[in-house]
C-alpha positions in Angstrom: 204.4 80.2 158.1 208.0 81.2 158.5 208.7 84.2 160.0 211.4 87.3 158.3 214.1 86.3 161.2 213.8 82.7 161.0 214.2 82.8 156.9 217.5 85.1 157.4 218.9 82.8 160.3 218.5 79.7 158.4 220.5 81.6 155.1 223.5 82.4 157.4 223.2 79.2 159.0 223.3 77.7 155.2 226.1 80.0 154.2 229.5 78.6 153.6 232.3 79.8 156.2 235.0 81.7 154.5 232.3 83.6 152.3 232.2 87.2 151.8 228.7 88.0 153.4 226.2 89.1 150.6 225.8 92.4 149.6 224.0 94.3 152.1 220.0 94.9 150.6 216.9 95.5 151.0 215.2 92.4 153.3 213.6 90.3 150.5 210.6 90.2 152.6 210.2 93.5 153.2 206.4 94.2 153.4 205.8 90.4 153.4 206.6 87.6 155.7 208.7 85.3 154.1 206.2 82.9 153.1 207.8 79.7 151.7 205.9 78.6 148.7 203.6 75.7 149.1 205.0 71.6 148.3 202.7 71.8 145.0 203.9 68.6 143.2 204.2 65.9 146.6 206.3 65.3 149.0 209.5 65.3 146.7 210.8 69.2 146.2 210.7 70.6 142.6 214.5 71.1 142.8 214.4 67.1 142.2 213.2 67.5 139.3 214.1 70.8 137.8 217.2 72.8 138.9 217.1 75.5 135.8 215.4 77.8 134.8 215.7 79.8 131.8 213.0 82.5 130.2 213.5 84.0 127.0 211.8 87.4 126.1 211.1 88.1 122.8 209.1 91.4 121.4 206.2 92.7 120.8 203.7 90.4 119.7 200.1 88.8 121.1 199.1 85.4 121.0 196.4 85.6 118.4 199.3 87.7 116.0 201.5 84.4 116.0 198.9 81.8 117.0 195.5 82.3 115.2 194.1 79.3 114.7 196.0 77.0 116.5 194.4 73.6 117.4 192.4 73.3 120.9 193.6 77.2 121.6 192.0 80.5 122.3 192.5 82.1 118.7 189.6 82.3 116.8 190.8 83.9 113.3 188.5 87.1 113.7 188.4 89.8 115.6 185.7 92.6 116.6 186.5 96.8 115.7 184.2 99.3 117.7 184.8 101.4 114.6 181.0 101.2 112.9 179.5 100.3 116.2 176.5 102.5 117.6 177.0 101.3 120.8 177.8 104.3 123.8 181.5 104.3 124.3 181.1 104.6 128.6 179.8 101.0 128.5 180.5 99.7 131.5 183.5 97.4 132.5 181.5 94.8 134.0 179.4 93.6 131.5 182.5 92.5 128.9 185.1 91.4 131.1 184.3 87.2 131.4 183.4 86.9 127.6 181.4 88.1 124.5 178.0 89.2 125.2 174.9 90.3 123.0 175.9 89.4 119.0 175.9 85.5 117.1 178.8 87.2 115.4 181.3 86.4 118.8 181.2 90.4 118.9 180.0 92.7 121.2 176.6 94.1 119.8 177.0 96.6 117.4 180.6 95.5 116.3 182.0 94.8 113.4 183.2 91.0 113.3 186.6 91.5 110.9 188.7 88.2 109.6 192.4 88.4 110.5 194.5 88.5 107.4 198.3 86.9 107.1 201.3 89.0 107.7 205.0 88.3 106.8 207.5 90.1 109.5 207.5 92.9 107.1 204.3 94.6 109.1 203.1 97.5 110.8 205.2 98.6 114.0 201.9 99.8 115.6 201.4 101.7 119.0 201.7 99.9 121.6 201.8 102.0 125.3 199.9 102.6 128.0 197.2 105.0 126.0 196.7 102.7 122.9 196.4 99.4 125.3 193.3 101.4 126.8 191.7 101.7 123.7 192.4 98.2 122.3 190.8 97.3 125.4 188.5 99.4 125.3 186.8 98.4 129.2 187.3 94.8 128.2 185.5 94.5 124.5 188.8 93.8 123.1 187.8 95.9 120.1 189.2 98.9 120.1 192.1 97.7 117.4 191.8 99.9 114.9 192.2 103.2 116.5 196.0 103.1 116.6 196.3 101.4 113.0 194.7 104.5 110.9 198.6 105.3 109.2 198.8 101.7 107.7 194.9 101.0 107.5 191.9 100.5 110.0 192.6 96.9 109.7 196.4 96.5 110.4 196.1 95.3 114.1 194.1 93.0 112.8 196.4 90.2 111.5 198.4 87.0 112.1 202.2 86.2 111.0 202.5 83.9 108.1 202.8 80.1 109.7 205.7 79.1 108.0 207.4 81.9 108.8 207.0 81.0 112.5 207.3 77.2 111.5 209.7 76.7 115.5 207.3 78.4 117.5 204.6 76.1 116.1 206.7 73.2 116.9 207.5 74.2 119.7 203.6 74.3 120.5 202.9 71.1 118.8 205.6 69.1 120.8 205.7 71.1 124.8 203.1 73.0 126.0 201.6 76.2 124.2 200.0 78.5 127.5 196.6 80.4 125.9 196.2 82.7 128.7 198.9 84.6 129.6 198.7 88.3 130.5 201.0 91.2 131.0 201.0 92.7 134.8 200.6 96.1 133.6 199.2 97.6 130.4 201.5 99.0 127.8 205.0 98.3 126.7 208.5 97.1 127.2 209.8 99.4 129.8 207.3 98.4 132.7 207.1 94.3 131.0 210.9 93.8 131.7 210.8 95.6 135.2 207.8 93.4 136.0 210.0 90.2 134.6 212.1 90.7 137.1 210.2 92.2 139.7 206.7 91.6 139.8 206.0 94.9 141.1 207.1 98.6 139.5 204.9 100.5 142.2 207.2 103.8 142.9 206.5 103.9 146.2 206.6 101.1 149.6 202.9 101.6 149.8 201.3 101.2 146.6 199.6 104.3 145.0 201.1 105.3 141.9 203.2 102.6 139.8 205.8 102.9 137.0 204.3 103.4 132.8 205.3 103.8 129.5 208.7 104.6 129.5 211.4 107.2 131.0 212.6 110.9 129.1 215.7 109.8 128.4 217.6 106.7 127.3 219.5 103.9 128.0 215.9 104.4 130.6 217.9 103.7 133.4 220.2 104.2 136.3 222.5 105.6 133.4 220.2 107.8 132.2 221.3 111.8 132.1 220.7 113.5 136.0 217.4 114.9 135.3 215.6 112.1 133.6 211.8 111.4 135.0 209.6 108.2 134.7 205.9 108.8 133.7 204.0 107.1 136.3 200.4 105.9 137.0 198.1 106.3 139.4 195.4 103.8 141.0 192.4 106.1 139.2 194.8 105.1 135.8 195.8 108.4 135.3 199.2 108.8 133.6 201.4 111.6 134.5 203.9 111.9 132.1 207.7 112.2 132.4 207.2 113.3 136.6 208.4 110.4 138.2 211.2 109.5 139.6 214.6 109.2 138.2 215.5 105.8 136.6 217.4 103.6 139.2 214.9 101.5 141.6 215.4 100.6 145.0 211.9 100.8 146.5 210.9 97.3 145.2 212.8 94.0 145.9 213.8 91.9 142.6 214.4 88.7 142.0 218.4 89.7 142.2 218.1 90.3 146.1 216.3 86.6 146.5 218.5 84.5 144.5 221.3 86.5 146.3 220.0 85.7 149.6 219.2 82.3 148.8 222.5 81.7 147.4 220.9 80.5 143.6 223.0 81.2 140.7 221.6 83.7 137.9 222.7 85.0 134.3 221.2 88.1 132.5 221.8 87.7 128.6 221.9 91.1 127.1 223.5 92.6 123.9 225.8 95.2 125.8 226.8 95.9 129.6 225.7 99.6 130.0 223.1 101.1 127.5 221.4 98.0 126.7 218.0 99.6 128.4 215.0 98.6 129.1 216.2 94.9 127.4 218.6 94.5 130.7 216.1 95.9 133.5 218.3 95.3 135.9 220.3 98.0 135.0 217.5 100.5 136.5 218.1 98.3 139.5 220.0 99.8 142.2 220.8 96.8 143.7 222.2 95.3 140.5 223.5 98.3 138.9 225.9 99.3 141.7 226.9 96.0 143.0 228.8 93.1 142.4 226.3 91.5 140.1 226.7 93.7 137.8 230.1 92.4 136.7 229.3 88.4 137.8 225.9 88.1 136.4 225.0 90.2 133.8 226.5 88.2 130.5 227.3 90.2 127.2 226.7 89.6 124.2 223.5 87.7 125.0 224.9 84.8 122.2 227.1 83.5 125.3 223.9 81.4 126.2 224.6 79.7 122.5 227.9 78.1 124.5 227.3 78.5 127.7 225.5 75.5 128.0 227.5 73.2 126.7 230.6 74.3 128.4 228.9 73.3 131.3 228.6 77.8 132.4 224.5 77.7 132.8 223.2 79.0 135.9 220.5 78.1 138.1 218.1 80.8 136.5 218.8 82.5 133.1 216.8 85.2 131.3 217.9 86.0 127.7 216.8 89.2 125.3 217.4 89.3 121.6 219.5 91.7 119.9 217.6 94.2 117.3 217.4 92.0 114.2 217.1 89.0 116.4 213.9 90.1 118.2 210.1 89.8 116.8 210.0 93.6 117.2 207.9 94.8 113.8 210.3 97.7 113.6 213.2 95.5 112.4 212.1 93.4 109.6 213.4 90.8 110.4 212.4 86.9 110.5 215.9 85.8 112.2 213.7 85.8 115.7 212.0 81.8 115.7 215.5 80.7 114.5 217.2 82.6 117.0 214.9 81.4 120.1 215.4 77.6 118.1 219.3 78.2 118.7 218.5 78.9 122.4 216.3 76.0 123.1 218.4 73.3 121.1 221.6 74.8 123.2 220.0 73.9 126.1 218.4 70.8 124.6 221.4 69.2 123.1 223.5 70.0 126.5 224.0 68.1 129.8 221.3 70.3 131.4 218.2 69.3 129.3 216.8 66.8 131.9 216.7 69.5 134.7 215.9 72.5 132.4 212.7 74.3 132.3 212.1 76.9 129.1 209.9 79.8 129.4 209.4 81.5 126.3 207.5 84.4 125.7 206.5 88.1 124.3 207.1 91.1 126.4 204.3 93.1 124.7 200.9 92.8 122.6 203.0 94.9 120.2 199.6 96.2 119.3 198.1 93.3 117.5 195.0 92.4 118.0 194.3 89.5 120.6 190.4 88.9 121.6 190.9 87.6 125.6 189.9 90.5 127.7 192.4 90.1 130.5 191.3 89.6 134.0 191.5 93.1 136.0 193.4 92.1 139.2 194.8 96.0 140.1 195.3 99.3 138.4 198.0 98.1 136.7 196.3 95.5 135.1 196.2 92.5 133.9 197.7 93.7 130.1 196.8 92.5 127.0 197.5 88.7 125.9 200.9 87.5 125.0 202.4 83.9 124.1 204.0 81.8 126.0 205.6 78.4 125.3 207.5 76.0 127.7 209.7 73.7 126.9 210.8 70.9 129.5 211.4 66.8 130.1 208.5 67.1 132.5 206.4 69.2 130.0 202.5 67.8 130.0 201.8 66.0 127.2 198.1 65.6 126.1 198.8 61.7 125.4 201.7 59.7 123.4 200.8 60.4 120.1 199.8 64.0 121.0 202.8 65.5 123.0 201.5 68.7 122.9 199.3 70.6 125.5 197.7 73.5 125.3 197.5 75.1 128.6 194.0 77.4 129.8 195.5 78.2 132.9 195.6 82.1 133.4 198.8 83.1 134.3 200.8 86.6 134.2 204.1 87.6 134.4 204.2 87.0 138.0 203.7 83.2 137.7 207.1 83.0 136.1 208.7 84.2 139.7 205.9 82.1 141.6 207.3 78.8 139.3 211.2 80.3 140.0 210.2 80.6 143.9 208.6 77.1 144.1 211.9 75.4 142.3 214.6 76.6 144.5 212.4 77.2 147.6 212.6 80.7 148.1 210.1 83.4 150.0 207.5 85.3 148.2 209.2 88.9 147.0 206.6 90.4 149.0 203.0 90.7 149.8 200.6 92.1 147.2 199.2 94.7 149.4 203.1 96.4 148.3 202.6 95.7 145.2 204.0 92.3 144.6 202.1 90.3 142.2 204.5 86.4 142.3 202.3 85.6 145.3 198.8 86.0 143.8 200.2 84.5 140.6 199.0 80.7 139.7 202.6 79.3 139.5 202.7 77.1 136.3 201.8 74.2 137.8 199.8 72.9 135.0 201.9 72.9 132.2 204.1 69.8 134.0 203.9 66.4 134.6 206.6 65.0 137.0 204.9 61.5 136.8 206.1 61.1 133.5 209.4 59.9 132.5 211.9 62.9 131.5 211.3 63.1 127.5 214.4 63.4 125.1 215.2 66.4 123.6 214.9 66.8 119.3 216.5 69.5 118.1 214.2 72.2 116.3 215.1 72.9 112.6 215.0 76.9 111.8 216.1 78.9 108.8 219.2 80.7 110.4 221.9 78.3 111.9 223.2 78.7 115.5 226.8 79.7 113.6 225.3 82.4 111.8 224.3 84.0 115.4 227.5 83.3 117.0 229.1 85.1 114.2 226.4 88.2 113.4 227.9 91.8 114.1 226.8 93.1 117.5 224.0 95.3 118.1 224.0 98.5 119.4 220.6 100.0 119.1 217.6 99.0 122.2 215.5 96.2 120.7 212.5 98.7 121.1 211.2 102.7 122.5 207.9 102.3 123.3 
């Protein structure tokens, strides 16, 4: 175990002379102790194999809303509505949270078993925050749905997006590795799923007793925001107190900023604007980030610069790329320009010198407030949220056999493996210990979606409706991607 002093002598030691020192910070360990992540593939380090990382975020949908159905997955194409059910509403926790219980139907007894219907992307933009999450929930019966789709129709949640609509994401699955079981840290929407992206904690305070929700009064929801502007925040009984938490700009919580900083690893930010892009460029409610030299070096705008960075040889170490409005999933939009646009991404990457040592984490911020039947694990107040997809996309990704590259992976992971997998590459500390909130150390890193035995696969490009031109030349964006 390496202690906090002997992790920040062997940095300096490591530094170049003639450097400026690195911004002064918050110790990255603060509240842990430095804990190098375990050698989980051998002897040889994972930076052998992969020395970028990139994660793309898209909006507001869960896994069963884009994936129902899929081969070998957990996606049945029904769900379960409380709404007819005589069944007390108290029942307790305990007795849904590891799978269905007392009905042949796959329902909880009582229910109502309803068949998901097919969407196009011109849907319902349904509730999705901290309050509505509780009810889909509902104490783990996954089956609370149709509360929050009343203005469209009981049954609106309860849908899945037209298959050819999505036709790269399903390729995607069909040829990498499709992860079934990835959860949220927190319930609710964007505003706390970006902080935790970056962050794996959004506790308010050192000591953990009331955590960041929903979203702020005021936007861009940041250090920007008007003098005045208060967080809603939650508390460890999950009770929300709305709009009387702190202001907007973070500095009780270390980010990943601080430890690539400190461990001298290159990183990008791809957002649509510098200053208003919200809760799509969460670093901008990071002190840290916000009011230091990062926030000129690494924070890249527009976000279509990762369409050419690769290939003129600019991609850094770690990468995380948002969507513009009408390039996002979000329902609000109406728009199907979101598989192409992640497509574009990938085949960037793909078709570049950096596809043999690239690893590409795709996923959905948010359930988006679709209905998604795996009750997620409980691990704190926060959560576990409610079930998102997740692809990844890699040389080493596991392949079921030859003629079957893709894998489907039952692994439960949460937004916290993402930093664990990040950690483990570039052999970096733990952002702290989860008694403060930190959630990359109790994460399952993911592990078991690579293979490193295998030889490093070549890259196809994915075909997609919208060309990579047609983003490189769309108008920019100016509105957040989402408000909720």
């Amino acid at each position: 175990m390496m202690s906090k002093l002997l992790f920040a002598a062997l940095l300096l030691l490591a530094m170049p002379t003639g450097c400026s020192a690195v911004q002064t910070t918050p110790n990255v360990t603060q509240g842990g102790q430095g804990i190098l992540p375990g050698a989980a593939f051998g002897h040889r380090p994972l930076s052998q194999y992969i020395s970028h990382v990139i994660v793309i975020i898209q909006e507001n949908r869960s896994f069963e809303n884009f994936f129902a159905g899929f081969p070998g997955a957990n996606a049945p194409m029904f769900g379960c509505s409380s709404q007819t059910s005589s069944r007390p509403s108290g029942i307790a926790a305990s007795s849904a949270l590891f799978g269905r219980r007392g009905s042949s139907s796959g329902c909880p007894s009582g229910d109502t078993r309803v068949p998901l219907h097919q969407v196009t992307f011109v849907g319902p933009d349904l509730n999705h925050d901290w309050k509505s999450s509780m009810a889909d929930w509902n104490n783990g019966n996954m089956d609370g749905f149709w509360k929050y789709g009343q203005a469209h129709g009981q049954d609106q949640a309860y849908a899945y997006v037209e298959q050819s609509l999505i036709a790269p994401y399903w390729a995607m699955a069909q040829r990498y590795v499709l992860a079934d079981a990835m959860f949220p840290t927190e319930f609710g929407g964007s505003f706390t799923a970006h902080l935790t992206l970056v962050a794996g904690n959004d506790d308010i305070h050192r000591n953990p007793s009331a955590a960041e929700v929903d979203f702020p009064g005021a936007p861009p929801d940041d250090c920007d925001s008007p003098p005045g502007t208060k967080t809603s925040y939650l508390t460890t009984q999950r009770v929300v107190h709305r709009f009387q938490g702190p202001f907007p700009c973070f500095d009780q919580f270390n980010t990943m900023a601080q430890l690539l900083d400190q461990g001298r690893i290159s990183w990008k930010y791809y957002a649509t604007k510098l200053v208003g892009a919200g809760m799509w460029e969460p670093f901008e409610a990071i002190k840290y980030v916000r009011y230091g030299p990062d926030w000129i070096t690494n924070i890249e705008v527009p976000q279509t610069k990762i369409l050419s960075d690769p290939g003129a040889g600019k991609l850094a170490s770690v990468s995380w790329v948002t969507p513009s409005q009408p390039d996002s999933d979000h329902p609000k939009f109406l728009s199907d320009k979101g598989p192409s646009w992640v497509a574009s991404v990938v085949n960037a990457i793909g078709e570049s010198s950096y596809w043999n040592t690239s690893a590409i984490i795709i996923l959905w911020d948010d359930w988006g407030g679709f209905y998604d039947n795996a009750a997620p694990p409980q691990l704190d107040y926060r959560g576990l949220g409610l079930r998102v997809p997740c692809l990844i996309i890699s040389p080493y990704a596991r392949e079921t056999s030859a003629s079957h590259p893709g894998y489907v992976s039952h692994t439960q992971y949460e937004f916290g493996s993402i930093l664990k997998f990040i950690e483990e590459t570039f052999g970096l500390p733990y952002l702290g210990q989860q008694l403060h909130g930190y959630t990359d150390k109790r994460a399952n890193s993911l592990d078991d979606a690579f293979d490193f035995t295998q030889m490093p696969r070549p890259f196809k490009p994915f075909k997609a409706k919208y060309s990579k031109e047609m983003f490189l030349h769309e108008p920019p964006s100016n509105g957040a991607v989402d408000t909720e």
